[in-house]
ROMITI-748140 format. One record per residue (C-alpha): residue in three letters; x, y, z. Coordinates in steps of 0.02 Angstrom, whole numbers, plus 32768, in hexadecimal, padded with zeros to 4 digits. Layout:
N
alaXYZ...
This chain:
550
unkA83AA529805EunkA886A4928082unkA8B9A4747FD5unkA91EA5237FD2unkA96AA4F5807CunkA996A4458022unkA9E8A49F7F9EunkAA43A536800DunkAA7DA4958071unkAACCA4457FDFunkAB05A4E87FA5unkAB56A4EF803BunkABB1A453803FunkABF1A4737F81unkAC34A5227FD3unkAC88A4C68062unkACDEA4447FE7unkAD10A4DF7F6CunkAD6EA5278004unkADB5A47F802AunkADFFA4797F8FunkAE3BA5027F8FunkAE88A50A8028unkAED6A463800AunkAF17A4977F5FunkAF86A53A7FA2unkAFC0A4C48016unkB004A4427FCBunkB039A4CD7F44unkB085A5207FD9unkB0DBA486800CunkB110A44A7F57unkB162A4FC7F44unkB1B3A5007FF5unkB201A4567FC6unkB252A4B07F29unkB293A54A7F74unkB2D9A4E38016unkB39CA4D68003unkB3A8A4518082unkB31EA3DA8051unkB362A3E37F93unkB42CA3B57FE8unkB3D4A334802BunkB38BA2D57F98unkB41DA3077F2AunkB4B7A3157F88unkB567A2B87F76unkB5EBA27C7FECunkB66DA3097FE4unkB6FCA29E7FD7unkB741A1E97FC5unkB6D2A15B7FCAunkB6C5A09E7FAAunkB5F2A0897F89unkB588A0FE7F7CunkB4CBA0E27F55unkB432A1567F56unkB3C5A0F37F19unkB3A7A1607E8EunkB393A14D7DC7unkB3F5A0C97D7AunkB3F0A0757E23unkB3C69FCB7DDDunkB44C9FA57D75unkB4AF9FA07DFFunkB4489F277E69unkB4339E5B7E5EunkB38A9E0E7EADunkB3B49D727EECunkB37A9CDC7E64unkB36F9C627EF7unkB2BD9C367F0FunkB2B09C487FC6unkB2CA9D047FB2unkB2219D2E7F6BunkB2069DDB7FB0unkB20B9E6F7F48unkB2759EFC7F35unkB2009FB37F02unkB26EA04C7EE6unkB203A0BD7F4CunkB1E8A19A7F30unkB1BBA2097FA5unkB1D2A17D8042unkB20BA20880B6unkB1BDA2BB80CEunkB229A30C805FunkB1EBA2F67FA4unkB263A2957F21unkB2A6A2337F9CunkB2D9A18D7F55unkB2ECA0D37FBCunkB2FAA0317FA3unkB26F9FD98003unkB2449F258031unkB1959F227FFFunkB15E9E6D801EunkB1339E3D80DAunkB1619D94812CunkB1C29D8480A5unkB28F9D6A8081unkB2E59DEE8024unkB3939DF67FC6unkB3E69E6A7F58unkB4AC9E967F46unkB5049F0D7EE1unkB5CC9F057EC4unkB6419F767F04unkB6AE9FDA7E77unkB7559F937E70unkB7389F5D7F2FunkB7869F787FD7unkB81A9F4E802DunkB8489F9E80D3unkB8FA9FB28101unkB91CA02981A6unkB87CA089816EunkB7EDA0A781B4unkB73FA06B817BunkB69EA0C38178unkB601A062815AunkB55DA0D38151unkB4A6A0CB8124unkB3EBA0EA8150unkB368A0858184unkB295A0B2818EunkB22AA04381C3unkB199A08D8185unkB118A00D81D3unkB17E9FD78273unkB20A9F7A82A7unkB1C29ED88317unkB20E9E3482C3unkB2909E838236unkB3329E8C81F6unkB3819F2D81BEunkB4479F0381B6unkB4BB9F03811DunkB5329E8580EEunkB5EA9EB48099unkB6059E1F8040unkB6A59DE08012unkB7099DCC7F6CunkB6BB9D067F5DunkB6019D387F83unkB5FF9DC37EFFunkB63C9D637E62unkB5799D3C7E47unkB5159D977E9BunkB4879D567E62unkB4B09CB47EE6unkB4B49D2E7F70unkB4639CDA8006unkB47B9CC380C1unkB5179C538094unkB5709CBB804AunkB6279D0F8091unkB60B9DAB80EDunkB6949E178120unkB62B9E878196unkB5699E8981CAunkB52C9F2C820EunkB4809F72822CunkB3F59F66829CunkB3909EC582CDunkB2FD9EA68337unkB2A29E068343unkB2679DA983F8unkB3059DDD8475unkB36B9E168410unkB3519EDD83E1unkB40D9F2583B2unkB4739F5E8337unkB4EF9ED982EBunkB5979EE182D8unkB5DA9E3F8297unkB6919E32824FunkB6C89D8381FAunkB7639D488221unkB7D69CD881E6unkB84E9C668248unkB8DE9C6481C6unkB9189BB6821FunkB8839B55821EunkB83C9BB48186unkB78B9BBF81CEunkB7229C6381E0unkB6E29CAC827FunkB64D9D1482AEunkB69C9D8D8332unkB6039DE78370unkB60F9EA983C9unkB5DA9E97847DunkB5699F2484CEunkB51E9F48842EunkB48C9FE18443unkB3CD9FBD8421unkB3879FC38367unkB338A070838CunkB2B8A05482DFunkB21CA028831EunkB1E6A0E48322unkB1BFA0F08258unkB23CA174823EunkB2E2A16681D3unkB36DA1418234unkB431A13A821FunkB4A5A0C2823EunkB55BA0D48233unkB5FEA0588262unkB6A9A0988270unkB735A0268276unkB7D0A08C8286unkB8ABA0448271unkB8A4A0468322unkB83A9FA3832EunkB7C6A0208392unkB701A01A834CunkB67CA09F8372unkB5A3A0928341unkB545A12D8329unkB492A1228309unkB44EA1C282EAunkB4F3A1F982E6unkB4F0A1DD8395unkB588A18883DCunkB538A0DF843EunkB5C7A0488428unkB693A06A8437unkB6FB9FCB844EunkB7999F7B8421unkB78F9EFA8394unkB8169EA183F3unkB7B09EA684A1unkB6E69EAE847EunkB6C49E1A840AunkB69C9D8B8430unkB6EF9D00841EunkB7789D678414unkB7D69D958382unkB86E9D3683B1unkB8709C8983F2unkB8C39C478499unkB9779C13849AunkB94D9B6B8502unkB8B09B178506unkB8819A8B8561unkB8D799E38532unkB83B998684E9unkB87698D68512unkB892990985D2unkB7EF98BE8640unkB7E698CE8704unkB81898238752unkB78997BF87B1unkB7EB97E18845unkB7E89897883CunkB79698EB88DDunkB77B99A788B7unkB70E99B9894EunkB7549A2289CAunkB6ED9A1C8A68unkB68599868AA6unkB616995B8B40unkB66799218BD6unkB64198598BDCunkB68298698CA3unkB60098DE8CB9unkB55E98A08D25unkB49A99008D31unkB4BA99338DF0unkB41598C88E5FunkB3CC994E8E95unkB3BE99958DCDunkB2FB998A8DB1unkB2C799C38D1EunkB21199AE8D1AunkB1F79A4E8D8FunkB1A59ADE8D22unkB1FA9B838D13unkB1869BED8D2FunkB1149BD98DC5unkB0909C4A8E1AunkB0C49CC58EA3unkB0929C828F4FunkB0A69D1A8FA1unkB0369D808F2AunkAF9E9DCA8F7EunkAEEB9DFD8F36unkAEF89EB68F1BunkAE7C9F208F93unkADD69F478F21unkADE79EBF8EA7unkAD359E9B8E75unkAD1E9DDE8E49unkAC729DF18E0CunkAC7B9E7D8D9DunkAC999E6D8CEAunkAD479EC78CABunkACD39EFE8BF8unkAC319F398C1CunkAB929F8C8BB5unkABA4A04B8BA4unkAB32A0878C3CunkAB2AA1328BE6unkAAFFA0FF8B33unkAA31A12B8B04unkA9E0A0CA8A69unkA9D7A13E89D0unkA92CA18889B4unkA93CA15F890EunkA96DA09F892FunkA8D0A00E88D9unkA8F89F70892DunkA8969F1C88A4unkA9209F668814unkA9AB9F87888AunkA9A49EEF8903unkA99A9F0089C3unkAA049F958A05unkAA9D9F7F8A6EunkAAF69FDE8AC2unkABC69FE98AA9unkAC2D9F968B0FunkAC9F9FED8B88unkAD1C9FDF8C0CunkACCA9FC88CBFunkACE7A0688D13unkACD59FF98DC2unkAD779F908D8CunkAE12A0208DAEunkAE529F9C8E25unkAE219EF78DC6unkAD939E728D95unkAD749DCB8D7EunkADCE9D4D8DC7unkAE599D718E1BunkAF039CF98DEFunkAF9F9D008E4FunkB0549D4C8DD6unkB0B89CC98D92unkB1879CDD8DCDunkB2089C7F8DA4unkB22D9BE18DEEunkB2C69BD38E58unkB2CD9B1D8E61unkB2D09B1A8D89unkB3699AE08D4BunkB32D9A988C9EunkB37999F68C32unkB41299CC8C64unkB4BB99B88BF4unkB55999758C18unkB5DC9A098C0CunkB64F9A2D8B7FunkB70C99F68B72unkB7959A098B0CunkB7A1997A8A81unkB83999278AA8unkB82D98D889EBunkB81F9978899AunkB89A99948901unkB8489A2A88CDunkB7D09A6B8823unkB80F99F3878EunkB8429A3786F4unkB87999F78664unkB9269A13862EunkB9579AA785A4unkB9A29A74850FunkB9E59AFB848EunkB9429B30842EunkB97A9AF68366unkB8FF9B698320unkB9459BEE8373unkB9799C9B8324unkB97D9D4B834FunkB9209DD582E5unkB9649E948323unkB8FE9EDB8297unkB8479EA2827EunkB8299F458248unkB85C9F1E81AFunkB7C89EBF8169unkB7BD9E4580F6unkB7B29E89803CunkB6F79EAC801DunkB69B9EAC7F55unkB5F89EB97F68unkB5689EFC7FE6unkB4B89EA37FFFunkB41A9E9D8065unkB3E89DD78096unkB3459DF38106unkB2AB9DB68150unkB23C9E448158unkB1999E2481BFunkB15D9ED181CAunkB1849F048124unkB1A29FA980D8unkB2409FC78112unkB2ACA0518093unkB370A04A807BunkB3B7A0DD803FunkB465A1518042unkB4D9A0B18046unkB596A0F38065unkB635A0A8807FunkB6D0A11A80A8unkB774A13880DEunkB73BA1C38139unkB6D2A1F881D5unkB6CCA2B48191unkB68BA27980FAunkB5FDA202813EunkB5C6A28481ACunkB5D7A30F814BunkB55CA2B480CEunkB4DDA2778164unkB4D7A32E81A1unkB499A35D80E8unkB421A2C780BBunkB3EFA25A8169unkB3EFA30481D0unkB373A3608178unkB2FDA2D1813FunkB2FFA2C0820FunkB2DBA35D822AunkB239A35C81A1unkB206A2AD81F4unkB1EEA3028297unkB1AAA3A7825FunkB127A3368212unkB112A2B4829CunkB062A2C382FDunkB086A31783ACunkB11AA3558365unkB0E0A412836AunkB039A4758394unkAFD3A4EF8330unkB025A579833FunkB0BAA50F82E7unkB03AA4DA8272unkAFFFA5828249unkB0B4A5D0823AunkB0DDA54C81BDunkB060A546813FunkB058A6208148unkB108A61C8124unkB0FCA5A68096unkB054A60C8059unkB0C7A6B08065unkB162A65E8003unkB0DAA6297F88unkB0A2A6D17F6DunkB13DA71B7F56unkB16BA6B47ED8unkB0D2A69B7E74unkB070A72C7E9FunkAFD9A6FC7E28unkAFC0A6627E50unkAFC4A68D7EF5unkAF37A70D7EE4unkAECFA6937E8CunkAEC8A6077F00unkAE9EA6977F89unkAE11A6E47F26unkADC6A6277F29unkADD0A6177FD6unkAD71A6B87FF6unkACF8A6BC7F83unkACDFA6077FBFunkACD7A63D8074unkAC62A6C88039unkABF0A6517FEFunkABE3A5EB8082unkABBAA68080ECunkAB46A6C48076unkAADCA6288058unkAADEA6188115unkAA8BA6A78143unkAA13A69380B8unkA9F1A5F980F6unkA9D7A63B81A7unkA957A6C2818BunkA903A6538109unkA8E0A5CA816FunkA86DA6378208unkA7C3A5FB818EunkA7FEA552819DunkA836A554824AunkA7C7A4BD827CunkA7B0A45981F9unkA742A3D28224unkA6C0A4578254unkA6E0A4A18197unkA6C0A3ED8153unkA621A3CF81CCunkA5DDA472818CunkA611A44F80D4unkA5B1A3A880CFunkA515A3D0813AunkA501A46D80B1unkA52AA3D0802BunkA48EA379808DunkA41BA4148098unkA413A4257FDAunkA40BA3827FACunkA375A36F801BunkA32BA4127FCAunkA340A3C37F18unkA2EDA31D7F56unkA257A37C7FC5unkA232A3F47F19unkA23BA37B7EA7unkA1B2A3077F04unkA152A3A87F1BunkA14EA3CC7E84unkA12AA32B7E26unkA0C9A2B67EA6unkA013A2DE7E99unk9FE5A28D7F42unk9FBFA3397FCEunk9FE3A2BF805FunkA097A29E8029unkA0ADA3337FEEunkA083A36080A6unkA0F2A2E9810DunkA180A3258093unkA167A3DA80B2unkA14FA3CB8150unkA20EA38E81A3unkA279A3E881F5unkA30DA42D817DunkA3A0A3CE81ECunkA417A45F81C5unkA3BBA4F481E3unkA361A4AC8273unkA29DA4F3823BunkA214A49F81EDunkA1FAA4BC8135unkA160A53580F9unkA106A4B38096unkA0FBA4BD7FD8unkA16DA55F7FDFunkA206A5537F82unkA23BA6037FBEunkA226A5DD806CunkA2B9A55A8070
């Protein structure tokens, strides 16, 4: 019996991995099919801006002829063109694979760009598939210097723009950083956007991140296509975009002389005599009295009168029992000793300092004096960036695993969100569907029986197939189950069965033995003793020399 229930139970367990199977099979057929017949999961793998653009990249086949690792040693972190990164299958990234590790890779720009009176659209997502802690997720436009070789690119080279999100310590924002060049003193300035929103990628999802710079020096960052940052490139950077007419003459110093404080202690003034100021402030109230029914000798936290020693309480395990401390009931007035209120003194007049007085040497705060500013010029148009060629990743990923894809740059706000609502939107709309929490069972259910219904509209035989094997699988299950159930009342206890078994083992082993010295030993007095014990398992004495008997 339990050999039979052995095999029913492993029956069993082959039935339950059959339906398994099965079940996991029409799903992921179901899913696999749903994928193919979904319009807006296959726009969003495979769509195009509609309309004018500078860069596009997808991150799609041929992808790599486009793009330059960095040959500088310090980069050693890898590049993996990564499938299926989001939940919608075929979708194609570029991912930093390599953890603590520096990454860079640039591709050019076609023909570049040069702004004049237009405005600039820069555009691309961002997943950061194992968390966003200590990482950098910005892009660099290069400019036309940095992209003759881009197989120098590193953290020196000439940016144009930096946009993206960063998070690292206290700083957790997106970037906007526009170089600048002071067309007097020919050196390049980092003008960074003030107020800049938080990072927002620490959640594992994809996320989008979009700069507009428009002619009217005005800038605007979406994320999410969300609007979080609008500014004035002429007003929110910092240092500013254009330098101050006058600055400070650099060979002016204060004189020696200079007095620039404007109030000073008397030096007529005098502590009055009578000023003591060793008297305490605070003193005790000497007209205080002890309230009626103050109780000196009473306690203010007393032992529970009330409380009773469990019955089940061992003072030899539990220790010796006492009971909780409470307020004393006799105290509604007050206990213990009584001391008087403290008041404040009225003789306290604290240290003493000479009043204040006008300085009669004052000349005021010093400054130096303002000289015309020789690097001084006047840019009414920063909108008009300079001329970009190429567009690169330089970053220190510590998390890792963090996917570029859908890189645009445009003339045109319809266009770059046009294109997010096909591609970004719907991959964020499968990331959530597919996010735990995100929905219950119900949503669950609905999902896959929709899929399963698609599925069997469309491949009808299949469809049947895969069903049969889950019933007849379910079937089996049940079947060997009940089987099992009514086959198993013999065998109900088995240790009893297996006492039984072996003392019958016993009985007729001891038979054997007993017959066989019956038979063959010649001597009547053993025969005697022999034939004359008790049979341990039927609980009589043997007839002697009877083989029928036993």
């Amino acid at each position: 019996v339990s050999e039979l229930c052995s095999r029913r139970f492993s029956m069993g367990r082959i039935g339950v991995m059959l339906l398994c199977g099965a079940a996991m099979i029409a799903l992921a057929a179901c899913e696999e099919e749903k994928t193919k017949e979904n319009p807006a999961w296959i726009s969003a793998i495979s769509s195009e801006p509609e309309g004018q653009f500078y860069f596009y990249e997808p991150f799609r086949d041929g992808w790599s002829s486009r793009w330059v690792n960095s040959s500088d040693d310090k980069y050693s972190g890898e590049w993996h063109w990564v499938k299926d990164y989001s939940e919608i299958p075929g979708d194609y990234g570029l991912q930093m694979a390599s953890a603590g590790k520096l990454h860079a890779i640039a591709a050019p720009v076609a023909g570049g760009i040069n702004i004049k009176d237009q405005t600039l659209v820069v555009q691309f997502e961002m997943k950061a598939g194992n968390g966003f802690f200590c990482d950098g997720g910005y892009m660099k436009l290069l400019q036309e210097d940095s992209g003759k070789d881009l197989a120098k690119f590193d953290n020196d080279a000439r940016y144009t723009i930096m946009f993206g999100p960063d998070r690292c310590g206290a700083t957790d924002k997106v970037h906007f950083i526009l170089q600048h060049k002071n067309p007097i003193s020919k050196k390049w300035e980092e003008k960074h956007a003030q107020g800049m929103p938080s990072a927002a990628a620490s959640d594992r999802m994809t996320h989008l991140y979009t700069l507009v710079i428009r002619s009217d020096n005005s800038f605007e960052v979406l994320v999410d296509l969300e609007s979080k940052k609008k500014g004035s490139l002429l007003q929110d950077m910092e240092p500013a975009i254009n330098p101050p007419k006058e600055i400070d003459d650099p060979k002016d110093f204060k004189p020696s002389d200079w007095v620039d404080e404007e109030m000073i202690d008397d030096p007529e003034a005098k502590k009055p005599e009578d000023w003591d100021e060793t008297l305490p402030e605070m003193i005790e109230d000497a007209d205080a009295k002890k309230p009626s029914g103050w109780l000196d000798d009473e306690k203010d936290m007393v032992p529970d009168p009330k409380a009773k020693k469990p019955d089940d309480w061992d003072d030899e395990e539990d220790g010796e029992w006492e009971a909780p401390i409470v307020a004393n009931p006799k105290c509604s007035v007050g206990c213990g000793e009584w001391k008087r209120p403290k008041i404040r003194n009225p003789a306290f007049k604290g240290k003493w300092y000479a009043p204040k007085i006008k300085n009669p040497a004052y000349k005021g705060p010093w400054s130096a004096r303002k000289i015309p500013n020789p690097d001084w010029f006047e840019d009414l148009h920063p909108h008009n960036v300079h001329p970009i060629s190429a567009v690169g990743f330089e970053l220190l990923s510590n998390s890792g695993g963090m996917v570029m894809d859908n890189i645009l740059i445009t003339s045109s706000e319809e266009v770059a969100r046009s294109f997010a609502l096909k591609t970004w939107s719907e991959r964020s709309k499968a990331e959530k569907a597919k996010k735990p929490g995100s929905s219950g069972f119900m949503d669950f259910f609905s999902k896959y029986t929709n899929a399963a219904w698609a599925f069997y509209e469309d491949q009808p035989a299949v469809a049947l197939a895969l069903a049969a094997i889950v019933v007849i699988s379910l079937v089996m299950i049940i079947f060997l189950c009940c089987i099992g159930t009514s086959g198993a009342k013999p065998a109900r206890n088995s240790a009893a069965a297996d006492q039984r078994r072996n003392v019958a083992e016993r009985k007729k082993k001891d038979e054997t033995e007993a017959d066989d010295q019956a038979v063959g030993d010649s001597d009547p007095a053993a025969t005697d003793a022999t034939s004359a014990e008790p049979d341990s398992a039927a609980g009589k004495p043997k007839k002697k020399g009877s083989r029928k008997a036993d």
